[in-house]
Structures are given as C-alpha cells and as structure tokens.
VOGU-3710 file (C-alpha; in Angstrom, 3 decimals, decimal comma):
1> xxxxxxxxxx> -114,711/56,674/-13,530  -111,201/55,434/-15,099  -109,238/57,645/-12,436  -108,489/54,291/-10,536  -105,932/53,363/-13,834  -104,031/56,463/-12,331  -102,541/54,014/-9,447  -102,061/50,971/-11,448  -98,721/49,964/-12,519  -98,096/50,182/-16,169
11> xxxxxxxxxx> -94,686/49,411/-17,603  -93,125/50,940/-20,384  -92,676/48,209/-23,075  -89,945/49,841/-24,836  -87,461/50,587/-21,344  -88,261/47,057/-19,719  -86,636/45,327/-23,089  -83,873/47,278/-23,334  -82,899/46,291/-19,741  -79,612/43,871/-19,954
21> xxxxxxxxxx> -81,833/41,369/-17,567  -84,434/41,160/-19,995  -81,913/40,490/-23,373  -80,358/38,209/-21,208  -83,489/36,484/-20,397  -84,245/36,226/-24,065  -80,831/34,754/-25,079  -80,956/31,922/-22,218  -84,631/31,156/-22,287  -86,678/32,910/-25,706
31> xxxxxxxxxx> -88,568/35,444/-26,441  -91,567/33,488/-25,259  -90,163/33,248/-21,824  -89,950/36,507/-21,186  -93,314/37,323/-22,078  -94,702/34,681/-20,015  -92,452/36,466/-17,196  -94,101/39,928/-17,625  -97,475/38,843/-17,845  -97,467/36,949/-14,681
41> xxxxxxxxxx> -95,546/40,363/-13,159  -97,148/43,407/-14,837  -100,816/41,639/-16,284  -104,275/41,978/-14,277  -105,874/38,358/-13,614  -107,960/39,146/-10,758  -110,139/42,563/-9,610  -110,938/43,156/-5,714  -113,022/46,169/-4,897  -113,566/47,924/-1,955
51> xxxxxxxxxx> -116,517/47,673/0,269  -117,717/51,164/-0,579  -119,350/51,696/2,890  -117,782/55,887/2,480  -117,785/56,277/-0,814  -118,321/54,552/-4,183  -116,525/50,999/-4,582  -113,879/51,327/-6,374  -111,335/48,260/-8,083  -107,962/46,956/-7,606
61> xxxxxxxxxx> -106,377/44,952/-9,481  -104,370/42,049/-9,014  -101,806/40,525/-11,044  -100,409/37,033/-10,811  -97,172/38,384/-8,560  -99,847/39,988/-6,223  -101,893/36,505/-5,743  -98,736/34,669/-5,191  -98,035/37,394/-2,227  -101,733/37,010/-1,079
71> xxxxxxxxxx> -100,943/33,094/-0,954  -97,894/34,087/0,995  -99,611/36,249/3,629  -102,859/33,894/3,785  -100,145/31,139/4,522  -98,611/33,344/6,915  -102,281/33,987/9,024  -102,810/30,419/8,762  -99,840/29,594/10,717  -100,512/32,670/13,094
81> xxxxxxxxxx> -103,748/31,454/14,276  -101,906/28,050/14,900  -103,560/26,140/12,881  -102,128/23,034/11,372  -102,649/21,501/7,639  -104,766/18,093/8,957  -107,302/20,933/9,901  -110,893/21,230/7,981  -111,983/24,729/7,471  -115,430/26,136/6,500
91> xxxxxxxxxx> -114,776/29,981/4,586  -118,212/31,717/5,629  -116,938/34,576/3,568  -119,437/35,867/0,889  -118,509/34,573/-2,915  -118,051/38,250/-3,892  -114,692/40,555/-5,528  -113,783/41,623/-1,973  -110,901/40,829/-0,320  -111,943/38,733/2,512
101> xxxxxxxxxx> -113,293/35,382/0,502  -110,483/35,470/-1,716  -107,838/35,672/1,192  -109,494/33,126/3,475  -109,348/31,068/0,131  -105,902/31,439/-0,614  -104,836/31,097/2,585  -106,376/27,796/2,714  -104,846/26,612/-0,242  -101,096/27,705/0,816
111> xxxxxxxxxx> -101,034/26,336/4,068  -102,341/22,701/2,743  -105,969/23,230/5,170  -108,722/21,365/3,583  -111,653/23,699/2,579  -114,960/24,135/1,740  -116,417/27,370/0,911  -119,838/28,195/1,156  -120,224/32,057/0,590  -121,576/32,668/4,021
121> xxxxxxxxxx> -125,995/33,056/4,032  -126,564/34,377/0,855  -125,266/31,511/-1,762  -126,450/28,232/0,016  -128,243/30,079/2,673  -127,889/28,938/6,739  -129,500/25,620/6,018  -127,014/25,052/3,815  -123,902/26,458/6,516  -126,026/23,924/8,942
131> xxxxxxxxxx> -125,605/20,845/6,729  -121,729/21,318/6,392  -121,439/21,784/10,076  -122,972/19,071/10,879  -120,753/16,749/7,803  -118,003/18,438/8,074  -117,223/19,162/11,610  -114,632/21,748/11,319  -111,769/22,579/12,799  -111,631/26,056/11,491
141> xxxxxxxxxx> -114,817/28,591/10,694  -113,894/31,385/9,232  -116,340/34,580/8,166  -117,811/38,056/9,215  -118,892/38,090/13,138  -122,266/38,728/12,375  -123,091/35,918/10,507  -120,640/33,846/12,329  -122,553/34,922/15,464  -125,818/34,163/13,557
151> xxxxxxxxxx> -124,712/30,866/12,536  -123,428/29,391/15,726  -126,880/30,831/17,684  -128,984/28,934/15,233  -126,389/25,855/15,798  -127,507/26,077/19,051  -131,325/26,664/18,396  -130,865/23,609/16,280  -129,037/21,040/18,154  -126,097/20,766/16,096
161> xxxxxxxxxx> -123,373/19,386/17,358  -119,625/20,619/15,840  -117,500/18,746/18,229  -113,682/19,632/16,515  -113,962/23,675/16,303  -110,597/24,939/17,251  -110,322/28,064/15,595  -113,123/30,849/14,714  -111,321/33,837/12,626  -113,497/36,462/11,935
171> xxxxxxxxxx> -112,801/39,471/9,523  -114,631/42,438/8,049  -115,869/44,116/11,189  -114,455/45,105/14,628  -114,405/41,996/17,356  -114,827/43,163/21,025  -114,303/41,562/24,018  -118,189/40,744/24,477  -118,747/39,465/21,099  -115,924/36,671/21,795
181> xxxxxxxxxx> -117,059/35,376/24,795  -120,696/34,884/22,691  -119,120/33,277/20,451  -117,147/30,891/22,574  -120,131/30,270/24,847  -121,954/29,218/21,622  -119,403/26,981/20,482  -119,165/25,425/24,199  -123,050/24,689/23,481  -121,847/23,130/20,282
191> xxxxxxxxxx> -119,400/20,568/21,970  -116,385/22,538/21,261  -115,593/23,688/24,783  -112,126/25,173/23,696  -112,136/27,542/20,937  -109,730/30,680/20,091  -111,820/33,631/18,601  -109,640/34,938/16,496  -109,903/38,482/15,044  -107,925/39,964/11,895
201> xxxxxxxxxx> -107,369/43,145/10,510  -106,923/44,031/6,529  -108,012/45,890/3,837  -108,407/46,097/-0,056  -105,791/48,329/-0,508  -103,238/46,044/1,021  -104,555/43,126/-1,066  -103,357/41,358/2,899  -104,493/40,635/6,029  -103,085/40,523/9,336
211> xxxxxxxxxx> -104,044/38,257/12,586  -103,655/37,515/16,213  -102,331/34,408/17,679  -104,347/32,234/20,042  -104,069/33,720/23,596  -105,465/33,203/27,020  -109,304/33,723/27,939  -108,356/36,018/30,645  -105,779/37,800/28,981  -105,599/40,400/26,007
221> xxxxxxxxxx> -104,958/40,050/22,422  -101,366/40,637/21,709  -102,614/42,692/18,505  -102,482/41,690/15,062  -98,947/40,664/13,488  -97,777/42,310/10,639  -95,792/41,436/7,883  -92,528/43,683/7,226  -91,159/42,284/4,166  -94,558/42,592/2,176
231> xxxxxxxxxx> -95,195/46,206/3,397  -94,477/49,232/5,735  -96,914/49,948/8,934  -96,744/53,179/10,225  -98,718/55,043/12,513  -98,889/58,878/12,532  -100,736/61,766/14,316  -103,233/61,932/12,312  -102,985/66,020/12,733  -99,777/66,790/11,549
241> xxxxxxxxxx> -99,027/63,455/9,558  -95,979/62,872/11,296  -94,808/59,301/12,968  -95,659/58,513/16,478  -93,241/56,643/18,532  -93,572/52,876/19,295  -96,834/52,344/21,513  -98,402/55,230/20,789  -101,521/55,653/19,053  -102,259/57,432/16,083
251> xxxxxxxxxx> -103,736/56,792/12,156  -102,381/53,379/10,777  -100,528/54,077/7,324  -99,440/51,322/5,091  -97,648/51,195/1,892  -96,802/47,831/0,314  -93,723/46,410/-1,136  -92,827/44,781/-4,312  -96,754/45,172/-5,396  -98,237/45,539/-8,899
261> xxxxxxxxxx> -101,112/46,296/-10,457  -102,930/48,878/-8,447  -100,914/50,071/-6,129  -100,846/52,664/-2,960  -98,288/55,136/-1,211  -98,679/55,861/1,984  -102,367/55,305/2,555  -103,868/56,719/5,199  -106,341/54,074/6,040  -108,259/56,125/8,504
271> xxxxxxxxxx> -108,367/53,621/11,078  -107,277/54,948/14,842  -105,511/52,575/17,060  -105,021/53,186/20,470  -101,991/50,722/21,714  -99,901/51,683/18,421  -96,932/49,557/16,637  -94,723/47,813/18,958  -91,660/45,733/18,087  -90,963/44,004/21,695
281> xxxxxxxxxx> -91,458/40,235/21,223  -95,451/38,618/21,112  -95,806/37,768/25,373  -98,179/34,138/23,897  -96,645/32,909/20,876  -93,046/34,574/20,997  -92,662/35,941/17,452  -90,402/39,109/16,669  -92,760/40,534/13,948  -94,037/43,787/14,782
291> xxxxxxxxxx> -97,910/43,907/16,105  -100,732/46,567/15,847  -102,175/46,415/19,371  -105,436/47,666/20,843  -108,305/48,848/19,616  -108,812/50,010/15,948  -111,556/52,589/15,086  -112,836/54,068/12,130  -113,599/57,354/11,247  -115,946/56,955/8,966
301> xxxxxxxxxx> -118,274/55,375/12,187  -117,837/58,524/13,603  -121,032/60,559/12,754  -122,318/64,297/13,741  -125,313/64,079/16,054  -128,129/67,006/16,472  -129,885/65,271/19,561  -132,159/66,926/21,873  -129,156/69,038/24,808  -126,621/67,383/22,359
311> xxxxxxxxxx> -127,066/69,438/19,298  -123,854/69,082/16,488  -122,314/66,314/19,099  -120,007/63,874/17,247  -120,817/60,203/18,726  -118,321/57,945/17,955  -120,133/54,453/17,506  -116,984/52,481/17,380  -117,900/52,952/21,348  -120,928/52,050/21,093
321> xxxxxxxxxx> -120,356/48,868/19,578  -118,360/47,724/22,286  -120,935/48,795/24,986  -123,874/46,257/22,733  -121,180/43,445/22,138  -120,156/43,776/25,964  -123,838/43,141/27,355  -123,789/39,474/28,027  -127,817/39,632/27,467  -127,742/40,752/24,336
331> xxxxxxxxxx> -127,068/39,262/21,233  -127,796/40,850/17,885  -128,271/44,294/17,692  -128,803/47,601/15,335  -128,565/50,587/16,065  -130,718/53,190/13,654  -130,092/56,970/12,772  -133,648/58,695/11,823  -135,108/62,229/11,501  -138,163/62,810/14,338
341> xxxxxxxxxx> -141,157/62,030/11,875  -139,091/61,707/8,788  -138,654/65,338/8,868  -135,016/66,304/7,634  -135,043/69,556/9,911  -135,806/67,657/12,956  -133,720/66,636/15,585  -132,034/63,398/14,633  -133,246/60,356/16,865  -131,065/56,645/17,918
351> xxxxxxxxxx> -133,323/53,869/17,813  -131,702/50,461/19,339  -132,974/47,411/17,860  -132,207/44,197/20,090  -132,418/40,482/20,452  -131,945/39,871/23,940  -130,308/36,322/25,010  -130,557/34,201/28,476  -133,905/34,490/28,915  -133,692/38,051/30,483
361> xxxxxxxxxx> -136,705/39,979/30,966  -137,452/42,923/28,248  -137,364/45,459/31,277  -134,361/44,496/32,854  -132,672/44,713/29,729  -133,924/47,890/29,106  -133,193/49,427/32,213  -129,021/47,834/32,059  -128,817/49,299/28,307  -129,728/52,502/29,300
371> xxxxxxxxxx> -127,501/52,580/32,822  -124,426/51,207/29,778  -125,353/54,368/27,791  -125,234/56,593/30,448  -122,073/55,118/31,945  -120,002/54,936/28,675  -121,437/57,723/26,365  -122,968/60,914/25,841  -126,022/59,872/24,275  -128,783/57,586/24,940
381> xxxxxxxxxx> -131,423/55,354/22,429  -134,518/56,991/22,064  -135,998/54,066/21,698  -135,279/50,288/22,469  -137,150/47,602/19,966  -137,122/43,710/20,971  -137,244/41,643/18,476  -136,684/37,772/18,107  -133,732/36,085/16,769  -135,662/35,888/12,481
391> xxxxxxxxxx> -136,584/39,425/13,118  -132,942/40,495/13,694  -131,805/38,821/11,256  -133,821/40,523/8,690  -133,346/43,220/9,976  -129,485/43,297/9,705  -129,800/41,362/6,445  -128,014/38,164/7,011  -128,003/36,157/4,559  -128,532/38,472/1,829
401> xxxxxxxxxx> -126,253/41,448/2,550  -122,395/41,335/1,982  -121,651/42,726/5,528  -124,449/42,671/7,799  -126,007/45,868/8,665  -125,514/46,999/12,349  -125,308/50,571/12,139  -127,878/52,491/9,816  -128,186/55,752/8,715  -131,792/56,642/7,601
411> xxxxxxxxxx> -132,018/60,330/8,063  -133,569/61,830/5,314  -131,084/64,590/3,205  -132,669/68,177/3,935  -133,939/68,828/0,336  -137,453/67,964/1,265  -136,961/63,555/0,147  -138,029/62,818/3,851  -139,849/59,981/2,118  -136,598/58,202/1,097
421> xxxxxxxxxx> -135,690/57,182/4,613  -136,704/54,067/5,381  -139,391/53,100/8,038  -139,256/50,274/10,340  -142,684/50,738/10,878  -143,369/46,649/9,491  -140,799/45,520/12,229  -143,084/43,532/14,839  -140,854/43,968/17,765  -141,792/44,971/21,103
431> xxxxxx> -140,600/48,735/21,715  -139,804/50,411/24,998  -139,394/54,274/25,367  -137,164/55,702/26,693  -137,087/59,002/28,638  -135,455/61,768/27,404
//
C-alpha cells in the first residue's frame, strides 16, 4: 500500500545544503528563507488520486511548485478555449481529490474568470445546478458530459433560460461528434444559440490538462494543444515502444518537467490516438504548440466478448460510444455486460439501456440502433430497454456517482458468486428483443 512513496520526490537534506546556491541563499536571505523555499518546492500540500476505473485508486501528491504549474496550465486552457476574464463560469466538476475539480478551479482563479463551483449533482444536487443557471447566467459551464448533458436536458425540460453560454468544456470522458451537437442543440433551446463544445484531455499523472480551441461547426477539432515546456508528449507503437513519426498514431506517452512530489517517467498512459502529434501550425486559432489530434481510445474499454458466433471476440466500446452519441434520437444511454441468467459459464450478453429524444417512436429507434450496430461493429445488443429521462439517470447515477456510469460490467466471476452481479430487474423501462 506505501509503494506509491516509491515515485515521490524526496530530497536528501544533507546534499541540498551543502549546495553553494543554498549557503548562498542563507547568507543573503536566513536560514528561515530557505526553508520556506524547500517546503514550497519539495513539501506535499495537496493529494489527487486517480479515478481507479482499472485498478485500485491510487495518490499523487502535489506540492506547492506543482499547484503553481497547475495554475499555469489551467491559465493556459483558459485562454485556449478563448475565453476572456469578464467571463462567469459554473465548475460542474464533483468536489472530490481528482484532478478535474481542482484544475477547472485553478484555472479559474489564474486567468481572473469569476467562479462558482457547485460539485456537479451530488453536493447541491440539479436543483441546485438549476438555481445558479438561472442567477448566474454563465458564460462558461464546465463538467463531465454526462452530467453536463443531463443538466442542460433538464434546462430544457424546465424552461430555463441561460442566455450568455459561450463556452461548454467538458472533461473526464471521451466527447464525440454526436454528443456535441446535443449539447449545442440544448443550449440553442436555452437561448444561447452560439456555443463552442469544448473537449479536453488530461490525466492524474500529469497533474495537467490539455484543450481544443473554438472551431467551426462544420469543421474538425484541431486536437488538443499541448504544453512543451511543462512536459514531453510522445507517441509510440505501442508494440515495440518505439516513437512514431509526426501524424501517426500510436500510445500517447508523457513525462513531465520540472515536477515534484509524485512524479512519472515515461508513462504509458494507454490511451490510442489515431491522428498522432503534429507540430504544423493550429488551421483556427494559429498557435505553434504542438496538438494531439483525432480520436483518443482507451484500452482499458476494450473488453473480451464470448457472444453467441462471436465467442473470445474483443469489442472495443470506445466504438461503440461513438455509434450511441452519434444517433441524433438518442440521448442518454448504458450499455450493460451480463452472464445469460447470472450464470458465470454462460455466454456473456449486451443489454442497451436508452432514453430516446425527439419524440421518436420506440420501434423506429430500435430498428436504426440495430442497422448502427450492424453497420459499425461486430456485435449487436441483445436487448434494447427504454427508459425515461429519471430512469436514466438513475440508472447511470448522476448525481451521486463521481463519473457517471455508461458502460457496466456485471458478469458474474466464474467461482460460482453469480449472485453478485447486479440485476436490473427493478428498472421499469420498456424492453425490445432483439434477434439473434
């Protein structure tokens, strides 16, 4: 359990005083001052942890140095996403040691925006997101696309009106093409008719995040911009571990600089992007920085199948997502892993919970999901569940889940616990089967 103090920086009390900088430090400034110095360098004031969605969470640590960098690179996204320090901003984020509040907060406070954070569903709830729409009118909403998504429909259910939003950055899941158009649809509904959906890419071992600049409606992201002088982006073939050339894709690798407490060399994130790094100038806002561009997966989405003709497939469900986000009559959605009657030696069965949008009927939904499936993927749902806008939302555990859930695994372990998966047996939605 302590293994994590193997990659946190430690000095050696007795080497940093002999350095001459140090006894020089002490003649022109004290004793005291040089204390003060390496506590705000080498001491821990702050403990992020990761999200623990692979394995078990574990800490890292931040000293005062590494919050004054996170200032600098939540300044830096601030400025990326064009937006300007007269701007309100909401920070959706959940109050919780991960990465995302604390960067959307520091951010805020470096660039000069005006804030209010309200720890997305599960601290003040979505009445309570509601209320500050409507006082606060943002310019700026920043949080995880679910609950972003969930807020902005219920907006709309509602009647609020949010007349100012500029800017919607989302972080903490994957945004697709589909899932901005939602979004900006939602906002048009709002009385924001001109809103960038901004996505941005990061994670707890950079203790930074990166994001895209406004663009076009009908043109692509530019990918996210990096920052070189904070850390090194590389991406490698993910087979042989060696670097790819500009534009090509591979594993994304990062290793920062000038970090403390814990600190990484080299990680291999396991995220797949399929455009690369590219150094050739942004084509919308004209920066030099370097950019990640395309799509990033994960490979911890990608999960080993036994379906009926498809035994021991893998099914990557990064693709999936984008086939659900892309359907412009659906809205929320969860897809569900189970064992055929809870048994942990049957065949392993893909449930698709929806909450379908635009009034479409249940059948023609049904019929387009499963023509998507067939079109994009090897695999098809078993089984498609309707369900209303509250039921998907409990279902995916807004408002009291730190990332809402849209991919579940509840197949049962084969050592005879088949009763530990859990049933969605209470779920009240309106099933259609399909045809195998």
């Amino acid at each position: 359990p302590k293994r994590f103090m193997d990659f946190v920086v430690v000095p050696d009390r007795a080497v940093l005083t002999r350095r001459p900088g140090t006894m020089l430090r002490a003649l022109l400034h004290g004793r005291k001052d040089v204390e003060e110095h390496f506590a705000a360098e080498f001491r821990p004031v702050l403990s992020c942890f990761t999200t623990g969605r692979a394995a078990e969470p574990l800490p890292f640590l931040f000293t005062q140095r590494d919050l004054d960098h996170l200032a600098t690179a939540g300044r830096r996204l601030i400025e990326i996403c064009a937006a300007q320090p007269d701007f309100r901003m909401i920070n959706a984020f959940p109050f919780a040691p991960h990465l995302a509040f604390w960067l959307a907060h520091y951010a805020a406070t470096a660039a000069g925006v005006f804030q209010v954070s309200t720890g997305g569903g599960k601290t003040v709830g979505t009445e309570g997101n509601l209320r500050l729409l409507r006082k606060l009118n943002p310019d700026v909403l920043m949080g995880v696309p679910t609950f972003i998504y969930h807020l902005l429909h219920t907006a709309a259910e509602t009647g609020v009106h949010c007349e100012n939003l500029k800017r919607i950055v989302l972080g903490g899941e994957k945004v697709s093409d589909g899932l901005r158009r939602k979004l900006r649809d939602l906002a048009h509904e709002l009385g924001s008719p001109r809103v960038d959906v901004l996505a941005t890419y990061g994670f707890t071992e950079a203790k930074l995040a990166w994001a895209e600049c406004p663009f076009p409606n009908d043109q692509p992201s530019a990918g996210f911009h990096v920052y070189p002088d904070l850390g090194i982006i590389e991406v490698i073939d993910p087979h042989t571990g060696e670097v790819v050339p500009p534009g090509q894709p591979g594993e994304i690798v990062f290793t920062p600089l000038d970090a403390r407490g814990t600190v990484v060399l080299r990680y291999r994130t396991g995220d797949f992007i399929d455009g690369g790094l590219t150094y050739e100038p942004c084509p919308h806002c004209g920066r030099t920085l370097p950019r990640l561009v395309g799509n990033i997966s994960r490979s911890s989405e990608i999960k080993e199948l036994n379906l009926d003709k498809l035994k021991g497939t893998l099914v990557d469900f990064n693709d999936l997502e984008h086939v659900l986000d892309d359907d412009p009559h659906v809205g929320a959605w969860q897809l569900e892993l189970r064992k055929a009657h809870d048994d942990p030696h049957e065949l392993d069965e893909l449930i698709l919970h929806v909450h379908r949008i635009n009034g479409t009927d249940e059948s023609q939904v049904s019929r387009e999901l499963k023509e998507r499936f067939a079109n994009h993927t090897e695999v098809h749902p078993n089984r498609i569940v309707f369900h209303d806008a509250e039921e998907m939302r409990r279902l995916q555990g807004v408002g009291t889940l730190l990332k809402e859930q849209k991919l579940v695994d509840h197949r049962p372990a084969a050592n005879g616990l088949a009763g530990t998966a859990k049933t969605t047996d209470d779920s009240p939605g309106r099933e259609i089967q399909s045809k195998v």
